[in-house]
Each structure stands twice: as C-alpha cells, then as structure tokens.
C-alpha positions in Angstrom: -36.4 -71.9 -51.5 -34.2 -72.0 -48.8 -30.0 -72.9 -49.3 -28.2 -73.2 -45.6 -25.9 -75.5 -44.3 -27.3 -78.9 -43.9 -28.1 -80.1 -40.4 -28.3 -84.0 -39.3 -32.1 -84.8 -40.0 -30.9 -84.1 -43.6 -28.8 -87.4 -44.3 -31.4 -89.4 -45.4 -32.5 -86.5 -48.1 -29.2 -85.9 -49.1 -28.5 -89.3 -49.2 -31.5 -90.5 -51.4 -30.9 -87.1 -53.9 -27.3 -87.5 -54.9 -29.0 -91.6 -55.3 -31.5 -90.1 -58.0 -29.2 -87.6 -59.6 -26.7 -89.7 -60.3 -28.6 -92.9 -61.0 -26.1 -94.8 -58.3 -25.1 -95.1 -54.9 -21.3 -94.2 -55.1 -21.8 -90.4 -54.7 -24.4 -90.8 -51.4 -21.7 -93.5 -49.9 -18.6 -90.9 -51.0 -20.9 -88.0 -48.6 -21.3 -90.5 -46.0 -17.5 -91.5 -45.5 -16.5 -88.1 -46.2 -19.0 -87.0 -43.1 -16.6 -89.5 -41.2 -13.4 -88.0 -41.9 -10.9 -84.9 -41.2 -11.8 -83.0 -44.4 -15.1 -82.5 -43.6 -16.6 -79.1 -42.8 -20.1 -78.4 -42.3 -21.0 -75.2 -42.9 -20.0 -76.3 -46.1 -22.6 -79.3 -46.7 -25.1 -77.1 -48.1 -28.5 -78.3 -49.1 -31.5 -76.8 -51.2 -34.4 -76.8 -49.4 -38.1 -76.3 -50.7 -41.7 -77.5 -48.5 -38.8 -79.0 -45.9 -37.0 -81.4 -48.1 -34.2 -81.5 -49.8 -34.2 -80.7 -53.2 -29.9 -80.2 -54.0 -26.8 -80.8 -52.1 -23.0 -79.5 -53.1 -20.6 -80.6 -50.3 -16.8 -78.7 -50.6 -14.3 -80.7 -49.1 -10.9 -80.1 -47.6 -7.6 -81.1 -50.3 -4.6 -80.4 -50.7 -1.4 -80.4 -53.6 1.4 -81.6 -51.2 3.8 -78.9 -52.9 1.7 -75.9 -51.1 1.2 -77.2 -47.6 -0.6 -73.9 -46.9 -2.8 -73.1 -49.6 -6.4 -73.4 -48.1 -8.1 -75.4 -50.9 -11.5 -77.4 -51.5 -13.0 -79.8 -53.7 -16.5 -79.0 -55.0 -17.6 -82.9 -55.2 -20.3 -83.7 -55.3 -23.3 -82.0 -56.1 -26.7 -83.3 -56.7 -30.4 -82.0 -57.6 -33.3 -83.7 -57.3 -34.5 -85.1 -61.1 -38.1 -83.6 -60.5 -36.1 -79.9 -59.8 -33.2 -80.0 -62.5 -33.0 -77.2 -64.7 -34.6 -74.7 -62.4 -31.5 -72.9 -61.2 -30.8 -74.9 -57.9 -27.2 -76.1 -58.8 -26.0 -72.5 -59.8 -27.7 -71.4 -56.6 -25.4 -74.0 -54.8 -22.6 -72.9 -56.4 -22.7 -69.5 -55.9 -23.3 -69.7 -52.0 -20.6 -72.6 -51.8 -18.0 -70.3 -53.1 -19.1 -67.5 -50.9 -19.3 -69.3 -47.9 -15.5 -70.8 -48.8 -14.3 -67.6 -49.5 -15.7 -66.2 -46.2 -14.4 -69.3 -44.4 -11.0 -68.2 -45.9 -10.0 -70.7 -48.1 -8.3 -69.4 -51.2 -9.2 -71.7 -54.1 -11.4 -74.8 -55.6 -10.8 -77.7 -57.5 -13.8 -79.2 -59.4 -14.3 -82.4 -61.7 -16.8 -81.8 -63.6 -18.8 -80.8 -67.2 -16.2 -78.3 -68.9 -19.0 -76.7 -70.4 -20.6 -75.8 -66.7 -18.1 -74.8 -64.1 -16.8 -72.2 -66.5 -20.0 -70.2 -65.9 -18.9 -69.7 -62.5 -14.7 -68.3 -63.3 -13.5 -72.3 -63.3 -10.5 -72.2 -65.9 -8.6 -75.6 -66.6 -6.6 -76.8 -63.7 -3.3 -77.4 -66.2 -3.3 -73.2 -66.6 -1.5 -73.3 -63.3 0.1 -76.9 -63.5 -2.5 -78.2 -61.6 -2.8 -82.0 -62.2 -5.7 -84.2 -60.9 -4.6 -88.0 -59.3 -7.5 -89.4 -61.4 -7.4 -90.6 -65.3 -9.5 -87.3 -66.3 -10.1 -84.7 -69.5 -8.0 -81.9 -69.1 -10.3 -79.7 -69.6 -13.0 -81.4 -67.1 -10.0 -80.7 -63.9 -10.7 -77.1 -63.0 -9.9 -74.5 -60.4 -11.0 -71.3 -59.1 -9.1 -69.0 -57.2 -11.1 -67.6 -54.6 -8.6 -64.8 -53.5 -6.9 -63.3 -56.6 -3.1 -65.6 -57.1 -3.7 -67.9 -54.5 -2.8 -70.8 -57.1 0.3 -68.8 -59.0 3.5 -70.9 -58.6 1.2 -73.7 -56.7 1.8 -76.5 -59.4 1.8 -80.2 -58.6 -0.7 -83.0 -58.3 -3.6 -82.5 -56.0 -4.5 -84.8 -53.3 -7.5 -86.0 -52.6 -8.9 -87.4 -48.7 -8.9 -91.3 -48.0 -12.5 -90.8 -48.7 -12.2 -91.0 -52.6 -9.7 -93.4 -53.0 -12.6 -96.6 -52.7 -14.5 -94.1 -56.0 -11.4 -93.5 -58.3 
C-alpha cells in the first residue's frame, strides 16, 4: 500500500470514498470547497493507495483560535476509508503520516472532531484541557487537540476558527 500526497487524477477517488465512508455527500463537497480555498495545503491531502486507487483519504487543514494569531494549527477533517478496506489499518496509517508530515511542515498542533474513543490512540487529549473551545454544538470530549511540538497550545485558550469552507456543514 502506498500513502503519499494526493495528486489531481485523484479527485474523483477521493471524492467517491469519503461518499461511501460516510454514507453522504457532505464530506466529498467539504474536500472540494476546501481544495478551493486559502487553507488548503497539499502535501497534506493524503490518500491510501492500493492496485492504483484510492482506498483512504485524511485532508489537514489550515485553522486558527483568533487569540493566538501565530500558532501554526490544522484541522484533521476529514478522513475516509473505503467500506471494502475498513478495519485493516489504513486510517491509523493516515494518521500517523499526517501528523508527521505536519510536524515536518512546522505546524505546532491539531484539532480533530471526532470518536473520543479513537483519536486518543494517537496523544489527542480533550480540547477543553487547554481551554480550547470548538464553534460547533459538540461533546466535549469528541473536540480534541494534539500538540505537535511540546506547549505549543499552553496559555492558547479561546474558540477555534474554522475556514469559510465549513460554515455551509455546521
């Protein structure tokens, strides 16, 4: 299995995979404005790749908490595996090359909505341990961050702030 960046002839893979994983098209439409936008990076839209198609996507996204101006921070949203290739490892394999890829990129932390019984796995503590809010009606405990460089959310309380991209999926 290869996991690299994804390149253009992916968008229709990516597109139909996040479609099957999450049973809808909000998440594939959310990837395509995001792709349109100032927050997006490339190198970290990162795809799963087995017999040349697509089998897992995780795109990190530029945010920010308008209280810390400079804190280099990403959300992890979304991410999406194939139905026929769940449970074989592919979204911890995502994970874990996201977060080195954004730490090697330089940014500092991550923000992830998600399954509080997942994102742990990977260091994810609650959001709220730093006085981190999310902008969305959420659990607590489903709003999580993960430093990337050791303090980099200490004293960086407030409510994060998500692209124009999300506002149509709140």
């Amino acid at each position: 299995m290869e996991i690299r960046p994804e390149q253009d002839r992916d968008h229709t893979q990516i597109y139909e995979v996040n479609q099957l994983a999450f049973g809808q098209r909000d998440e594939s439409e959310l990837i395509e404005n995001i792709r349109q936008g100032n927050n997006f990076i490339k190198a970290l839209s990162i795809v799963a790749v087995e017999d040349k198609q697509v089998v897992g996507h995780i795109l990190f996204t530029k945010i920010r908490i308008p209280t810390s101006p400079d804190l280099k921070l990403l959300a992890l949203a979304p991410m999406a595996v194939h139905p026929d290739w769940q449970n074989q490892g592919i979204g911890k394999k995502l994970i874990k090359n996201g977060l080195k890829q954004a730490k090697e990129l330089g940014f500092e932390a991550v923000i992830v909505l998600g399954h509080a019984g997942y994102y742990p796995k990977f260091g994810f503590k609650k959001a709220s341990d730093w006085q981190i809010k999310s902008p969305f009606k959420v659990p607590e405990e489903a709003f999580m961050a993960l430093e990337l460089q050791d303090g980099a959310l200490k004293g960086k309380a407030g409510t994060v702030q998500y692209g124009s991209e999300f506002l149509a999926f709140e």
